[in-house]
Phi, psi and omega in degrees: 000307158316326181274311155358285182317305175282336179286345170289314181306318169326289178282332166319311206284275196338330176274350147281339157317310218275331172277008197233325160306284174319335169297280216316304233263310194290338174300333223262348198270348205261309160308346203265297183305329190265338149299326169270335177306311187302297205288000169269018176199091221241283187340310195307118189277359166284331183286340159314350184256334177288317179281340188290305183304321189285309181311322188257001195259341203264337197251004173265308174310320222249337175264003183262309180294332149325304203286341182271335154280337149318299190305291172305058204246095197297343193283305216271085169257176184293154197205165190280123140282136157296093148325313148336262193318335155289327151324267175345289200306292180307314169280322162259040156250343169273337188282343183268003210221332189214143175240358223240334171251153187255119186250128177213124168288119179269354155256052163319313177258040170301181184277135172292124184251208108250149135229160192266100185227169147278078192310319157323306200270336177268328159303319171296341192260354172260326160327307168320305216249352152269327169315308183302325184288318196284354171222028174224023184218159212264135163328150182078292186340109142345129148221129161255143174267097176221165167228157198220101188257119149233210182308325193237342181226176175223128188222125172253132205265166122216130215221123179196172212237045164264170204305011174062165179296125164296175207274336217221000171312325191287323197239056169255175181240046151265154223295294157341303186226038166236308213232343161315308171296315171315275167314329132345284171301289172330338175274309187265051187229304167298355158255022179057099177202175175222142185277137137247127154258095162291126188193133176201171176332317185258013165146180183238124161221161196237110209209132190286053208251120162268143196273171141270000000 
């Protein structure tokens, strides 16, 4: 039954590699297309900004792709996590990295729980979704970190109360609110869990829901 147990992990993982490489590799083509478009109009004093911009939206694609390979290890199976602890991991590496957002935890004292996650992979996808509030909302912006457990699920929250996604976030081609959600989603999709996003003039939330 263990060897059974581990070729399903085996394959969970590889088919999230493989499926998180194929996102990576089609984002990667639109800076790529558009730095060369650029460097064919040298004269234009607009295109220094376009291609400096295309450059960094290409080299965030490209640490992201360093990072999903870090990350994906078919050796590493799901196993019960501390809730706690992913909270804890996740507030402080964003609170250590931005002074510039008002960041809060809202379960400092909760109850020790467990779930049965990829604790790497699953940290990285509520990380994704505090990156995304730091960088799509105004200095000073609230972001809350909360969890909402019941009989049957787990939602990890991220919450906050700036001007919400603009008409055009979803199809932006930056690392953060293109291919950042995308993997997101592909993380809570392998722990069979669904992404819900919400967003209007007073804010954006966001929720992370794992079954139990």
């Amino acid at each position: 039954m263990e060897h059974i147990k581990s070729q399903k992990n085996l394959i969970r993982s590889l088919k999230l590699q493989k499926s998180l490489f194929s996102l990576a590799v089609h984002q990667l083509k639109t800076p790529v297309l558009v730095i060369h478009r650029a460097s064919k109009k040298p004269e234009n004093p607009k295109m220094g900004g376009i291609i400096q911009r295309q450059c960094e939206s290409l080299s965030a694609h490209l640490r992201l792709l360093l990072r999903i390979n870090e990350l994906i290890d078919p050796k590493k199976n799901m196993h019960k996590v501390a809730v706690q602890d992913i909270i804890t991991h996740c507030f402080d590496a964003i609170t250590s990295k931005n002074e510039t957002h008002n960041y809060v935890n809202m379960c400092p004292k909760m109850e020790r729980f467990y779930v049965v996650a990829h604790q790497e992979l699953l940290q990285e996808a509520v990380l994704v979704l505090l990156e995304n509030a730091m960088f799509h909302t105004k200095e000073g912006t609230r972001v809350e970190l909360n969890i909402q457990k019941t009989a049957k699920s787990l939602a990890f929250i991220v919450k906050d109360n700036g001007p919400g996604f603009g008409a055009n976030t979803e199809k932006d081609n930056s690392f953060n609110s293109g291919l950042g959600l995308k993997l997101c989603r592909a993380i809570t999709e392998y722990h069979n869990g669904d992404l819900y996003i919400k967003s209007n003039e007073n804010g954006t939330e966001c929720r992370i829901i794992l079954p139990l």
